[in-house]
Structure formats: C-alpha cells, structure tokens
C-alpha positions in Angstrom: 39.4 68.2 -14.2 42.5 69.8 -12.0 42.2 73.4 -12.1 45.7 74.6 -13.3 47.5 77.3 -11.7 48.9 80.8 -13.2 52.4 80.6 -14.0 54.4 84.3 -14.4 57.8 85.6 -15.3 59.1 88.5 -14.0 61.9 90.1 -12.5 63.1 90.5 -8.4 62.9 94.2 -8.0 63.1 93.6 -4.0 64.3 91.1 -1.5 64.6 93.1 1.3 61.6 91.0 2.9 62.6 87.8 5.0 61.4 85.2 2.9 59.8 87.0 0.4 60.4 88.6 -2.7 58.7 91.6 -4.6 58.6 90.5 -8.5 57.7 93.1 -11.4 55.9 91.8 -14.7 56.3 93.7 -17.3 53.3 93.8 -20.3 53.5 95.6 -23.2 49.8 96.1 -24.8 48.8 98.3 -28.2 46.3 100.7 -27.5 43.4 100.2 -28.9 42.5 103.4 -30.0 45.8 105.1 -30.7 47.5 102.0 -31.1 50.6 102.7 -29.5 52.4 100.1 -28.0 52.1 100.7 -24.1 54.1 99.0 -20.8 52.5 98.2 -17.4 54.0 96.8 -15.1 52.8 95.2 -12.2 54.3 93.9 -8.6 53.2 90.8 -7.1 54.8 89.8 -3.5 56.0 86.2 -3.6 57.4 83.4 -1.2 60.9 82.9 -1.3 61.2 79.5 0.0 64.8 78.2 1.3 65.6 76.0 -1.9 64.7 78.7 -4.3 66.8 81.5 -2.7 66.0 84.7 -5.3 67.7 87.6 -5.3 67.4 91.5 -6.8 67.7 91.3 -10.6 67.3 87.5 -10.7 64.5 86.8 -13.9 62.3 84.1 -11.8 58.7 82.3 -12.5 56.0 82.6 -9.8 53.3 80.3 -9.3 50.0 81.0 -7.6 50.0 79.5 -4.5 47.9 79.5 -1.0 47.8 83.0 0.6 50.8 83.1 2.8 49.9 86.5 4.0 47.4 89.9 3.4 49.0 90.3 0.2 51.2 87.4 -0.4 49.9 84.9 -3.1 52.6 83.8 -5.6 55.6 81.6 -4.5 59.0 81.7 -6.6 59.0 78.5 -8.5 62.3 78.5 -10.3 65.3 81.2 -10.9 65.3 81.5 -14.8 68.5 83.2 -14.9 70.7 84.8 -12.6 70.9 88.9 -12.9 73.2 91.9 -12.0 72.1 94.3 -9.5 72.0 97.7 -11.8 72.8 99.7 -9.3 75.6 98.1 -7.9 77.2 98.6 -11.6 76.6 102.6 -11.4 78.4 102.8 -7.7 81.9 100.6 -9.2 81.6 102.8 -12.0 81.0 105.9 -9.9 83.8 104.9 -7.7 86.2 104.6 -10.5 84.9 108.1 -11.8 86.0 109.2 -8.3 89.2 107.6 -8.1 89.9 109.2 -11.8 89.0 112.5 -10.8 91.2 112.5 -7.7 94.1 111.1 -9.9 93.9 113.9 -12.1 93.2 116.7 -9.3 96.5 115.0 -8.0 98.1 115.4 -11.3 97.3 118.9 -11.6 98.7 119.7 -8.2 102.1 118.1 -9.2 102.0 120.1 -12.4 101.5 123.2 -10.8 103.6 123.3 -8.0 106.7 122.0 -10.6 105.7 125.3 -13.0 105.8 127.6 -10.1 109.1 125.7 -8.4 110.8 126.4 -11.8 108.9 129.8 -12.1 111.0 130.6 -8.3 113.9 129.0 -9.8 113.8 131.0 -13.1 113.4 134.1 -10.8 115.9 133.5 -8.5 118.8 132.5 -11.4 117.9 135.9 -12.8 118.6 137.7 -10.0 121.5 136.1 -9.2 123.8 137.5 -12.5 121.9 140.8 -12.1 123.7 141.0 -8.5 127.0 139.0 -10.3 126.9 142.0 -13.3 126.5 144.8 -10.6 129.3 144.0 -8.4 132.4 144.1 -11.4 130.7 147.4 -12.1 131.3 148.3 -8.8 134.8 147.5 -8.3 135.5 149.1 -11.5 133.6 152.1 -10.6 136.3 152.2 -7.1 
C-alpha cells in the first residue's frame, strides 16, 4: 500500500528566500485541563517551485516532499487564495495620515497668517484716522 503524504494549509509569512517560502500553520487546541481554547503556530520552510510562484500573505497547501535542504521538507503544492500584504495596507494608510496632517498644518498656516494680515490691517486703519482726527485739530488749534 502507497504511503500517503501530509498535506498542510497555511499562510506565506516570508518569501524573502530564493525559491523558498516560510509558511505559518496556525492550530487552535482546548486545553485539557483548563480547557481554554489555545493557538500554536508553527513555521515550516517550503520549496517554491517556478510554476507555483507564492508570495507573503498568499493562503497555500504544502506537501511533504524530499528534503531539499537542512531544514527544508515541504514544497508549495497549490496557492489557495491570493492574499494582501498587511503591512503594505498600514504604510498607504500611514501615508495618507501623513499627507492629511500636512494638509491641515498647511491649512493652519494659511489661517494664521490671514488673522494676523487683517490683525496689521485692523491696526494700521486705526491709526490712520487717529493721525486724520489729529491734524483738523491742529489747524484749528493755529
């Protein structure tokens, strides 16, 4: 009888590797005396052959295969669904926080330096009918 080889599902943490992949399985287990529910996860590095080209946050199955190296024993059978990189969300969305912020610093400036142009403006027309209100007195006055 054919011996029948493991077959896991996990997802591609890393692919920084040439032509292999780091894959994290995620169990959940119930303890068995507390019996809360507890996760382990576990990394296996796999072969990332040239038809199955897997990438970080791809969901993928690994199959046991031949060891290809010291700790390599698992090749990437199939990509089970395409992911999104996490990360790369969080740096668009902190780039658009940055681009907000600096809109809005902007903004202020404007704001600020129109209150104190009219604030100079405000002084200055004041001190012109001050100067306007002294001089008739003046000419009275000789």
């Amino acid at each position: 009888m054919k011996e029948r080889r493991k077959v896991m599902q996990g997802r591609v943490v890393s692919d920084k590797m040439l032509k292999t992949v780091i894959v994290e399985i995620e169990s959940t287990y119930t303890h068995p005396l507390y019996g809360k529910v507890v996760r382990r996860a576990n990394r296996f590095k796999a072969h990332n052959a040239e038809p199955v080209v897997a990438k970080r946050g791809d969901l993928v199955k690994i199959i046991e295969a031949r060891p290809y190296s010291h700790e390599k024993r698992w090749r990437v059978s199939e990509i089970v669904q395409r992911g999104i990189v996490v990360e790369e969300i969080r740096e668009k969305e902190l780039e658009e926080l940055r681009a907000k912020e600096e809109a809005d610093r902007a903004a202020r400036r404007a704001e600020e330096e129109r209150r104190a142009a009219e604030r100079l403006a405000k002084l200055a027309g004041e001190e012109e009918p001050t100067e306007a209100a002294a001089e008739p007195a003046e000419s009275e006055a000789a």
